[in-house]
C-alpha positions in Angstrom: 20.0 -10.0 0.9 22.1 -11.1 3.8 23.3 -9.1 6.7 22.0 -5.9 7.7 19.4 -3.9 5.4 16.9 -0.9 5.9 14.1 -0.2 3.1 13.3 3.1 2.3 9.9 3.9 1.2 9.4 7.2 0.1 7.0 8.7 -2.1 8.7 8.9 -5.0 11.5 5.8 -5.3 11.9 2.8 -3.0 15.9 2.0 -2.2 17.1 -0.8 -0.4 19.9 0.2 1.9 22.0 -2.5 3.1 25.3 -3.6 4.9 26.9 -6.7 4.1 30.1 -8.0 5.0 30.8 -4.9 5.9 30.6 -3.0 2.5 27.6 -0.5 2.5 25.3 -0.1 -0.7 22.1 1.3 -1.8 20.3 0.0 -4.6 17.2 1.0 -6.2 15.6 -1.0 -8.9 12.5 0.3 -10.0 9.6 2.4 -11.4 9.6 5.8 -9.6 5.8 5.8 -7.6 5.4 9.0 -8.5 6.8 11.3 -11.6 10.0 13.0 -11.0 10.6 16.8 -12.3 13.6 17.9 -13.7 15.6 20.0 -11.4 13.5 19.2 -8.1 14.7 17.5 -4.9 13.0 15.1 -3.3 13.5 12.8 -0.2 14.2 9.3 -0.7 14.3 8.8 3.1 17.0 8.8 6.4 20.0 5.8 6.1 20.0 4.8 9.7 23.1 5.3 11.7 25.5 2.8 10.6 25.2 4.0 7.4 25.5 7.5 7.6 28.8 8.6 5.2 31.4 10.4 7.6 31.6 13.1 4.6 28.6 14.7 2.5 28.2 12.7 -0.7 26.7 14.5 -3.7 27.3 12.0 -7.1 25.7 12.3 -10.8 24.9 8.6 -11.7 23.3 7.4 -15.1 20.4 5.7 -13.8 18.4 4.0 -16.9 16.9 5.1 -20.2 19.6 7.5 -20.2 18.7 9.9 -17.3 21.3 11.4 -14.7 20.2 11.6 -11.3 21.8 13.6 -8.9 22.1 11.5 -5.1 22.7 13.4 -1.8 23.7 12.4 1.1 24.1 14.1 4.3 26.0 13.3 7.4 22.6 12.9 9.2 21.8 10.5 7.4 19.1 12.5 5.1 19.3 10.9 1.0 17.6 13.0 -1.6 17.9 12.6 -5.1 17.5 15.5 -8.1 16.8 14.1 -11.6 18.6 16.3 -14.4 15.2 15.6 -16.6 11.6 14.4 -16.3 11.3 11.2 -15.2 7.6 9.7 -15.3 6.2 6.5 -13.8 6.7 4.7 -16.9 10.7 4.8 -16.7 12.6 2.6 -14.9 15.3 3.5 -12.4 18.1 1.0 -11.7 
């Protein structure tokens, strides 16, 4: 990837976080490291400061094999993710 991109390694999904030509986009294409339970939030990581939304962000997304994926993101920065069912290590994520 050109131009400016963080990686965030977290325990349960790794997203690549990225500013190019100055459009910002995460992506995430993966197995979770960990498994995911239905309902639960967990922390993908902090964007860093250019990246932070100027609004909270809170958007259901179809992420593969037919599981919806609820991604939050704060003003400071903080991106969590709650999956709307199980998700185990076997599934991938894109």
């Amino acid at each position: 990837m050109n131009g400016s991109t963080t990686i965030l390694n977290k325990n349960y999904l790794n997203v690549n976080a990225a500013v190019k030509a100055g459009v910002k986009y995460l992506r995430c294409s993966t197995v979770p490291n960990a498994a995911m339970n239905a309902g639960t939030s967990y922390s993908v990581g902090t964007l860093p400061e250019n990246m932070r939304p100027t609004y909270k962000i809170s958007q259901e997304i179809l992420c593969g094999g037919g599981n919806i994926i609820r991604l939050d993101i704060t003003t400071d920065g903080a991106f969590t993710v709650v999956p709307s069912q199980a998700i185990p290590i076997t599934t991938g994520i894109n």
